[in-house]
C-alpha positions as CSV (number, residue, x, y, z in Angstrom):
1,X,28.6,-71.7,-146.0
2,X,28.3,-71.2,-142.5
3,X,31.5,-72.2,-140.1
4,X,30.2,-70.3,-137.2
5,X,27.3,-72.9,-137.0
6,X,28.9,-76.1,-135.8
7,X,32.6,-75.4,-133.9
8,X,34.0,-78.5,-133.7
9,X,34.2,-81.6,-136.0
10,X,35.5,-84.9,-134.8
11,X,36.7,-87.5,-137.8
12,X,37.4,-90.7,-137.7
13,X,38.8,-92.9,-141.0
14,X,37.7,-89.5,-142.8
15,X,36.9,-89.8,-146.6
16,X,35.8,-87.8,-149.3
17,X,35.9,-84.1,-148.4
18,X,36.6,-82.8,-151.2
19,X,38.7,-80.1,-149.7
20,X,40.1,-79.6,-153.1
21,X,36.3,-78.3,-154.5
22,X,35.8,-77.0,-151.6
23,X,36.1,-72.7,-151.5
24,X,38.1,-71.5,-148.9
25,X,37.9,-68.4,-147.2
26,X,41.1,-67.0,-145.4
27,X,39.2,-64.6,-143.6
28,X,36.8,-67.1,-142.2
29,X,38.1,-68.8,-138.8
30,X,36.9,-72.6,-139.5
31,X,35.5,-75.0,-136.7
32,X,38.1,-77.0,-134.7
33,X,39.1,-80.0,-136.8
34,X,40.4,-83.4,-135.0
35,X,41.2,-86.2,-137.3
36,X,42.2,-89.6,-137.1
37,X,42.8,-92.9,-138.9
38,X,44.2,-96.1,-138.2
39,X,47.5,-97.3,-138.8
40,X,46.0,-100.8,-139.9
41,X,44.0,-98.4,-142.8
42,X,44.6,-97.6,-146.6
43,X,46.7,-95.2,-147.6
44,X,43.8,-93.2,-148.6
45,X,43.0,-92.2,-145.4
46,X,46.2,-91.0,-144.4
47,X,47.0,-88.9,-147.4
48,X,43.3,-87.0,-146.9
49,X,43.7,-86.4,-143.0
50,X,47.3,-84.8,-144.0
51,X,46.0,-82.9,-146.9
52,X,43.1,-81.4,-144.5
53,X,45.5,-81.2,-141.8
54,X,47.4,-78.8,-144.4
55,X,44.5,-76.6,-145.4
56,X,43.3,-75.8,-141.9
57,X,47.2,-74.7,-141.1
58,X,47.3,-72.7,-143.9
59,X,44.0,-71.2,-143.1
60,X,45.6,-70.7,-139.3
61,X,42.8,-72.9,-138.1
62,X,42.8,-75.4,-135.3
63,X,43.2,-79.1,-136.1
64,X,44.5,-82.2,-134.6
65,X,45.3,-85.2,-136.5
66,X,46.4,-88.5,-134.4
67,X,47.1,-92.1,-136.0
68,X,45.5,-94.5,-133.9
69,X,46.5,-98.2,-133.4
70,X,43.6,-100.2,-135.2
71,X,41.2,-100.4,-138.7
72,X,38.4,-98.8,-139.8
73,X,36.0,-100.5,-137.5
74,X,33.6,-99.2,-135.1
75,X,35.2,-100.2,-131.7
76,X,38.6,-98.0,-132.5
77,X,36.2,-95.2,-133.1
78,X,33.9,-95.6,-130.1
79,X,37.4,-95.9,-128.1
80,X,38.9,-93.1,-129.5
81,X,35.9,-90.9,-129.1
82,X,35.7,-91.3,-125.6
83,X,39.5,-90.0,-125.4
84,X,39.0,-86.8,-127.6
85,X,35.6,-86.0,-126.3
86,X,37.1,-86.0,-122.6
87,X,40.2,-84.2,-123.4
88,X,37.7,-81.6,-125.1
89,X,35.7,-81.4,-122.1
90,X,38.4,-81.9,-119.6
91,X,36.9,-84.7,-119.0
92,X,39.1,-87.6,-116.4
């Protein structure tokens, strides 16, 4: 309802976004996306990161999706946090 409000998600082990209910609005420039699963995760998770990944291209919105090397578990995310977060911020 309103993407000008937030301008950039970060996603990790992302599930049940409903992007397929969801309305979408080519006209409407959508906050930077960056996804990411493990590779040690379902397959669930991989099919809805590529699905989003999809809809934000054809929307010509930014996104990032990256597999990294773990589970669904807290430490991955807290690790791979840190490296998005600081290559958003330029961060070394």
């Amino acid at each position: 309802m309103y993407p000008n409000l937030i301008g950039t998600y970060i996603c990790y082990s992302a599930l049940g976004s409903k992007y397929k209910k969801n309305v979408w609005n080519k006209k409407i420039q959508y906050p930077d996306l960056y996804i990411q699963y493990g590779n040690k995760e379902s397959e669930m998770f991989k099919v809805e990161s590529e699905a989003l990944k999809a809809k934000y291209n054809e929307l010509n919105s930014f996104v990032e999706l990256r597999v990294f090397n773990g589970g669904h578990d807290i430490e991955s995310w807290n690790t791979e946090f840190t490296k998005t977060i600081s290559e958003i911020l330029k961060i070394e």
